[in-house]
C-alpha positions in Angstrom: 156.0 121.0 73.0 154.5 121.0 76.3 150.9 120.3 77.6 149.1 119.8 80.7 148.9 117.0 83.3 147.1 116.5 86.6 148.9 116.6 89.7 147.1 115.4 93.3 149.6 116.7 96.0 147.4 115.6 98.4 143.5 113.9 98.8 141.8 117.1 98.8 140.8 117.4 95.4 138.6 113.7 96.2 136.8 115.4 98.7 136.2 119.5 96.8 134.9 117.6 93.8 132.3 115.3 93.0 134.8 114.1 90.2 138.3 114.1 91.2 140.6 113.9 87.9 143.4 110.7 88.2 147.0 112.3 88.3 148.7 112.3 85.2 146.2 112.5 82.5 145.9 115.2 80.5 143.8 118.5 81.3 142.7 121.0 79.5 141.3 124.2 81.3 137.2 123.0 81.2 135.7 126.2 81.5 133.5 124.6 78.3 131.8 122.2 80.5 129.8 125.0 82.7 128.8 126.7 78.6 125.0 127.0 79.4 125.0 127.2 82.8 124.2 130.2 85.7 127.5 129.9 87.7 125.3 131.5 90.3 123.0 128.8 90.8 126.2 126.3 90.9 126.1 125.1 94.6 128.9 122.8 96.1 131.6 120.5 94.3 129.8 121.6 91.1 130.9 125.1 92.3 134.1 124.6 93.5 134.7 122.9 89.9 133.8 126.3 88.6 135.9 128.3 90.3 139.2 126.0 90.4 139.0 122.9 88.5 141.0 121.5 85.2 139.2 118.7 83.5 140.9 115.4 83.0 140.4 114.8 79.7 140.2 110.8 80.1 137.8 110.8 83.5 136.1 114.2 82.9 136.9 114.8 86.5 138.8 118.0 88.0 141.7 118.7 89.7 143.0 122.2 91.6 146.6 121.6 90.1 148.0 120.9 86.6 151.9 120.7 85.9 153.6 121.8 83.2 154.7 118.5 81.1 156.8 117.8 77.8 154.6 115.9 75.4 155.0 114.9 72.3 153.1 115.7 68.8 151.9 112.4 69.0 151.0 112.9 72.6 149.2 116.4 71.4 146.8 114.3 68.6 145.8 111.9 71.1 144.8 113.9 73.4 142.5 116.2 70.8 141.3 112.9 69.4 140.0 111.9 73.2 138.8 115.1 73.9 137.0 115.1 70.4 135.1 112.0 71.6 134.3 113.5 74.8 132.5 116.3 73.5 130.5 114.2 71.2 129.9 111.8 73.7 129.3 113.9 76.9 128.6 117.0 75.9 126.2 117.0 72.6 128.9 117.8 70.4 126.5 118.1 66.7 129.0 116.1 65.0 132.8 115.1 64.8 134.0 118.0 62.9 132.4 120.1 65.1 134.0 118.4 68.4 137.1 118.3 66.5 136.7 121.8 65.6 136.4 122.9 69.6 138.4 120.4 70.5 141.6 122.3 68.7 140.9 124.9 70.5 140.8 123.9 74.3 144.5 122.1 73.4 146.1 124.9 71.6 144.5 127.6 75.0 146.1 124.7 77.0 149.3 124.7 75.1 149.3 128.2 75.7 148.9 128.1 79.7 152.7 126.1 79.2 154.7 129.3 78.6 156.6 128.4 81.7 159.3 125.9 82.5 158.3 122.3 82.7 157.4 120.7 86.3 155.8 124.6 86.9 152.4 124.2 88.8 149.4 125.7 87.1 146.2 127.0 89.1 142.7 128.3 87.8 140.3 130.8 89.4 137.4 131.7 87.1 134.5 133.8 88.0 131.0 135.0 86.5 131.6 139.0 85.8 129.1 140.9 84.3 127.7 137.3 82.1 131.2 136.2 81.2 133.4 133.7 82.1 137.0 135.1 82.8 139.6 132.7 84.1 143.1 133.9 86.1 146.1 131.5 85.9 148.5 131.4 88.4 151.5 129.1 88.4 154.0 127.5 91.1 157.8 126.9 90.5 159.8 124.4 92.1 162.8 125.9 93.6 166.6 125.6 92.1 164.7 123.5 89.4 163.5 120.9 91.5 160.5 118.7 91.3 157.4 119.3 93.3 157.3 117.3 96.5 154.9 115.7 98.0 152.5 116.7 100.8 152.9 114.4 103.2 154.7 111.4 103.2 155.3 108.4 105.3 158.3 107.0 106.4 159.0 103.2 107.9 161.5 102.9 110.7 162.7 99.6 110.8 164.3 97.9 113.9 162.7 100.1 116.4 159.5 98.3 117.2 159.9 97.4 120.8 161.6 100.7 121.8 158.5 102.9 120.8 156.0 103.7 123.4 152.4 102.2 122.8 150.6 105.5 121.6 146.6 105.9 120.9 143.9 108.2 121.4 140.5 107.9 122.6 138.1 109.8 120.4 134.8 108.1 122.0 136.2 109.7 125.4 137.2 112.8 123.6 133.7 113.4 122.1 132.1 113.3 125.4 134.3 115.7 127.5 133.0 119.0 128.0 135.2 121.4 126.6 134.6 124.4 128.6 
């Protein structure tokens, strides 16, 4: 079986959310989480949790990205069982059937979103039309079956310290220029 797992390429989603989800813990789509709400009065990170987020199941925070993982039944029941104690403690849940009851169904519409090969990127875009909530999925495939890569990474060149030319930048002087 496969489920769902954040994925930070990059810092971003610790700056477009209030919340930003820890990579690698299980998502499920969220859309619950703004059940009550005007998305037109949503302003900000709350918004731009609307409109692209996943929730981590075990921080309730968001993340743009999820990837496609293997998981295992056992996998699968904990993650309904933390999601079920997430809706009754977070979000008013009447009771643990109930949770448990709802909580079914986010995994088995995340389950769903895995129709694609695993390591496939998964993106959201949801938007208020005409009182209801619809949500687009897009995903992202690594090429020739290879992993995602990262961003950016850094690199350490050893041996070459005294050969590299003393570089830095003065922002203070920068600032004050005049740019015209």
């Amino acid at each position: 079986m496969k489920l769902l797992r954040t994925i930070r390429l990059d810092p971003s989603d610790t700056f477009v959310f209030d919340k930003a989800a820890e990579p690698g813990e299980w998502a499920v789509s969220g859309a619950f989480v703004f059940w009550g709400s005007d998305p037109a009065d949503l302003q900000g990170k709350a918004r731009s949790a609307f409109r692209s987020g996943f929730l981590g199941v075990a921080s309730l925070g968001w993340s743009t990205l999820v990837q496609i993982v293997e998981a295992s039944e056992a996998d699968r029941v904990a993650l309904v069982e933390a999601l079920v104690q997430r809706l009754v403690e977070n979000f008013g849940a009447p009771d643990l059937a109930s949770a448990r009851a709802a909580a079914e169904e986010e995994v088995t519409f995340a389950e769903s979103l895995c129709s694609e090969a695993q390591d496939t990127l998964v993106a959201v875009h949801r938007a208020n039309e005409d009182g209801a909530v619809h949500e687009t999925f897009r995903t992202l495939r690594p090429r020739n079956g290879s992993k995602p890569q990262r961003v950016f990474s850094f690199f350490e060149v050893e041996g070459d310290d005294d050969t590299q030319p003393a570089e830095s930048v003065d922002l203070i002087g920068m600032a004050g220029r005049d740019r015209t």
